[in-house]
N, C-alpha and C positions, 0 to 999 in steps of 0.2 A: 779764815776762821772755820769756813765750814768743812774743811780738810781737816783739820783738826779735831773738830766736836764729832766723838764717834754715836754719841748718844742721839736717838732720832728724835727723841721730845725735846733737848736742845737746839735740834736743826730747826724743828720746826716754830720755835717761839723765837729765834732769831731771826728766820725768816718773817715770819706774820711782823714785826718790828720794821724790817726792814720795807716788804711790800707794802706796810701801812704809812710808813714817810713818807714813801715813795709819790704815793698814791696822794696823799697829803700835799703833796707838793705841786699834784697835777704832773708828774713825770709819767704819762701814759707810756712811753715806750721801756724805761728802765724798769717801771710794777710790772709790765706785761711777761719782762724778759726774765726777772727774777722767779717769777710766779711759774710762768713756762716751762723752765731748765732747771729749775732745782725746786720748789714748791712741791708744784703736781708731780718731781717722780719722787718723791716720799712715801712710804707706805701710805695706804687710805688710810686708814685709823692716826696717824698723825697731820691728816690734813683736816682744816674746819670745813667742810663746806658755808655752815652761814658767815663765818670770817670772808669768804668766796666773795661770795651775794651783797655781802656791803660793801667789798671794796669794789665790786662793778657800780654798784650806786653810786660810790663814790665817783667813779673815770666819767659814768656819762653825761657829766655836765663839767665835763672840765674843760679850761681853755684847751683851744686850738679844735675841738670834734661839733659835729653837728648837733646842732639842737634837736628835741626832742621832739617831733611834732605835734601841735595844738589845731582842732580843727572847733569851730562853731558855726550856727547859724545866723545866716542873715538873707530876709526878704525869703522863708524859704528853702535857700540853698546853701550847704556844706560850703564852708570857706574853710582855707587853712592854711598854716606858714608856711609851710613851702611853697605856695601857689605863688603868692604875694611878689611885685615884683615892681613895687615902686620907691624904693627908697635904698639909699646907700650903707644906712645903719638898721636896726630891729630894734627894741628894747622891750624886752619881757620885762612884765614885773606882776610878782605876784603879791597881793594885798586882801584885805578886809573888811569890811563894813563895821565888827567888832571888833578892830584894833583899834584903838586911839594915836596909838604912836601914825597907824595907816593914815587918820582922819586928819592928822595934818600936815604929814608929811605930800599927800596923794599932792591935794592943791599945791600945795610948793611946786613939784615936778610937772605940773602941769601946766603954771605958768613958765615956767625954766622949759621946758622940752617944747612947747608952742613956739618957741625962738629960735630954734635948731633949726635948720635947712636939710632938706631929707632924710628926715628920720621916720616912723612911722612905729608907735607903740601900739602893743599888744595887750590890754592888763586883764589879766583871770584873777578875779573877784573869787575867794576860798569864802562860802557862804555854807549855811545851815539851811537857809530858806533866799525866795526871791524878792520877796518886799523892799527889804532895805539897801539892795544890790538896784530894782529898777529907778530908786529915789537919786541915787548916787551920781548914776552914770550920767543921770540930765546936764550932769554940770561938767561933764567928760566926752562932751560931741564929738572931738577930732581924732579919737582914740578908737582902735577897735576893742570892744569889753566883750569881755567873755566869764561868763556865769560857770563857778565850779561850783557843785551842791557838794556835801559832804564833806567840805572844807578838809582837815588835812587827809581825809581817806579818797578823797577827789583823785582822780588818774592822772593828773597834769601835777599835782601836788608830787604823787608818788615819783613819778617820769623825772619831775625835775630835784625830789628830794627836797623838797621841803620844806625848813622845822622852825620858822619863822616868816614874819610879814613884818614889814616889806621887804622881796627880795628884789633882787633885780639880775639881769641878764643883757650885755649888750652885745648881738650880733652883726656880723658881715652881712653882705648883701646876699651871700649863699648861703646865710642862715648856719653858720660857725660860731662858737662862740668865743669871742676877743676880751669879754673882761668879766666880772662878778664883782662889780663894788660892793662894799660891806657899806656904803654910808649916799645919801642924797649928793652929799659934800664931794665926793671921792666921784661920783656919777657927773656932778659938773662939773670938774675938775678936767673928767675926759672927754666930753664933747663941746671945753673952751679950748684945749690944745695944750694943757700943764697940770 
């Protein structure tokens, strides 16, 4: 097709179509390769750069690459997920204080993931203020919580993209990431083994 289409605004909406499935799909090497070799050498005036920009938002939380890293305090001292290095699985999840759907989901996973044998969750709390983030977590001891102020303009919000709570993220022991359930349901599903 693209031997064909001599028109460069043609190349390039079939391309952005394509790199955007691509990318969709989590196909990190096929978006890379498309984008690569025929994309970027398109005149600059037919390339978007903010098209660019989102679809790298898009790749870096796609299965199979490293997680993003999250650091917080504790006692003190800078902790953060890459240090960690006691569990066989990760699970990010990012939530709310002013979600409802958060407010009852959160306890569900909480008794469901206190059942799993090495696991070790992460949950960054997308807040506005820290009142109702400190009330919360009393009832989330075995968890490490981490307080994001600024809720979706928060750095870890951005880093991971995003545009809803609860999400969730379950990593390797190298801190890769293996799955993105869309659902609690779809999250137990994979760490019962079906």
């Amino acid at each position: 097709i693209l031997k064909v289409a001599t028109n460069y605004k043609a190349k390039s909406e079939i391309l952005n179509s394509l790199i955007y499935a691509f990318a969709g799909q989590q196909q990190i090497e096929l978006t890379n390769y498309v984008r690569n070799t025929y994309y970027e050498t398109l005149p600059e005036q037919f390339q978007n750069k903010e098209f660019l920009l989102h679809i790298d938002k898009m790749l870096k939380t796609a299965i199979g690459v490293l997680a993003p890293e999250i650091t917080w305090q504790e006692e003190g001292e800078t902790q953060s997920l890459y240090s960690l290095d006691n569990a066989q699985n990760y699970l990010v999840v990012f939530w709310s204080t002013t979600c409802s759907h958060c407010l009852v989901e959160i306890p569900k996973l909480y008794e469901f993931i206190n059942g799993v044998e090495n696991v070790q969750v992460i949950a960054v709390s997308l807040e506005e203020n820290e009142a109702e983030f400190n009330e919360q977590i009393k009832t989330m001891d075995k968890w490490i919580n981490v307080l994001g102020l600024n809720k979706w303009e928060n750095e870890y919000a951005k880093k991971y993209d995003i545009v809803s709570t609860p999400t969730y993220f379950v990593l390797d022991s190298d801190k890769n990431i293996l799955l993105k359930p869309e659902s609690l349901e779809e999250l137990e599903q994979y760490f019962r083994g079906y």
